[in-house]
Phi, psi and omega in degrees: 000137171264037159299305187302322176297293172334288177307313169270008175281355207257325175290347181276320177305323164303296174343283211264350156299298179244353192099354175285078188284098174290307162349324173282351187276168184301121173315268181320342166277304180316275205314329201275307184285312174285343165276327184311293203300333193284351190272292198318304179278351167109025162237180209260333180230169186266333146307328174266336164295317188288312185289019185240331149283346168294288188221070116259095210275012195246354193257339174296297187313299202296328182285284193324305195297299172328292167315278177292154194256108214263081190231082171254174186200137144300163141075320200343105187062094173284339193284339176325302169296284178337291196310338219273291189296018190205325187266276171315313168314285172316308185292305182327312191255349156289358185238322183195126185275028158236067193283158159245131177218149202249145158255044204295149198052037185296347176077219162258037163116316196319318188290303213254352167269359159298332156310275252259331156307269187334303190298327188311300207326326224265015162096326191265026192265355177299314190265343173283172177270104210224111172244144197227123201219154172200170189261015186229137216262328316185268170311346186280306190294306180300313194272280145015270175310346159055009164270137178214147175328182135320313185288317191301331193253019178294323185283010180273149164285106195353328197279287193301353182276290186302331183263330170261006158223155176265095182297159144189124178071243187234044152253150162223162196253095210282157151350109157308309211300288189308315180295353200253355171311334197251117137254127192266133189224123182276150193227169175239115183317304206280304173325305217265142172281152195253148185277162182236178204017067174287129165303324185217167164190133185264065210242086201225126149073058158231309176312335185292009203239337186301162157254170196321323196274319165316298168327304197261323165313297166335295188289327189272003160304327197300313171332286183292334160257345147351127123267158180306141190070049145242169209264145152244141154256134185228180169309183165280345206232043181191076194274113184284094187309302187237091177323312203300334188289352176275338213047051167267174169221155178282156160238337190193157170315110150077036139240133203236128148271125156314133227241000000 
């Protein structure tokens, strides 16, 4: 069909344009999602959409924000967090205050500065490493700037609100101590070689949009920067069936201890 011939030529081209393989995400939601946009902006094929992103960069930017899934919370699903902060954290830094922790696919900030509250609470985001990486410069740029609505921040906890933001109008702001606690860097998860002997990694409701092959390539890179005994955490809705082939062990509902 040439629906289909348009579509994939227009995914080798995105490919080979930013570097970016849409093949990995689950097809049909990504195809569903990129004709909503490509109808929306007026062209009639995914080939006059693709020479209209070679040079438009504000129209490029406006895909990339679509194409990836930019969906974050503070606290997302808090008791999930709470196991993190009361259980896993505290082991952790009793063996060792200079953790390294990854926030992968962070988005626009929220997930790794919820890290970064926690490790400030509990005394250690000074000496540690809180690192933060996502493939959209965009959501990076956003994330930097540390402001968020009112609504984004209702699941933070009132202690932790009054002590690490600033209202201001109808924003609220992080901490300089949490911005400069975060470095944000953009990375591509399926491409980019990964830094190693990470304590944590943070990946939760992104992995869910990957297909199987994508899925499993992924978890054993998470794997191999893991040091042994360190934690991955994931979504709710990516739960890992054979941990061991990755050389996980479960430690908790959507915590994977390294083996």
């Amino acid at each position: 069909m040439i629906d289909d011939r348009d579509y994939t030529l227009f995914i080798e081209g995105i490919k080979s344009f930013t570097g970016i393989d849409l093949a990995q995400y689950k097809e049909a939601q990504m195809k569903r999602r990129l004709t909503t946009l490509r109808i929306k902006k007026g062209f009639a094929s995914f080939a006059m959409y693709l020479e209209a992103l070679k040079k438009d960069k504000a129209l490029l930017n406006e895909f990339l924000d679509r194409m990836t899934i930019n969906v974050s919370e503070f606290w997302r699903n808090p008791n999930r967090w709470e196991i993190l902060e009361k259980r896993f954290l505290p082991e952790m830094l009793e063996q060792n205050r200079r953790l390294k922790v990854w926030s992968a696919a962070c988005s626009t900030g929220e997930e790794p500065y919820t890290l970064a509250m926690i490790l400030a609470q509990q005394g250690a985001l000074q000496d540690s490493k809180l690192l933060a990486t996502d493939i959209d410069d965009n959501v990076l740029d956003k994330a930097r700037t540390g402001q968020y609505i009112d609504r984004a921040v209702r699941d933070v906890p009132s202690t932790y609100l009054k002590k690490y933001f600033v209202e201001k109008e109808m924003h609220y702001v992080v901490s300089d101590e949490l911005k400069r606690g975060v470095t944000f860097k953009k990375q591509n998860l399926l491409l980019d070689t990964f830094d190693t002997g990470f304590d944590l990694i943070v990946c939760r409701n992104v992995i869910i949009y990957f297909t199987d092959e994508a899925k499993t390539a992924l978890f054993h890179k998470f794997s191999r920067a893991l040091r042994p005994g360190g934690i991955l955490f994931v979504g709710s809705t990516e739960q890992i069936f054979s941990p061991s082939m990755y050389g996980f062990e479960p430690a908790e509902t959507f915590f994977y201890r390294k083996k």
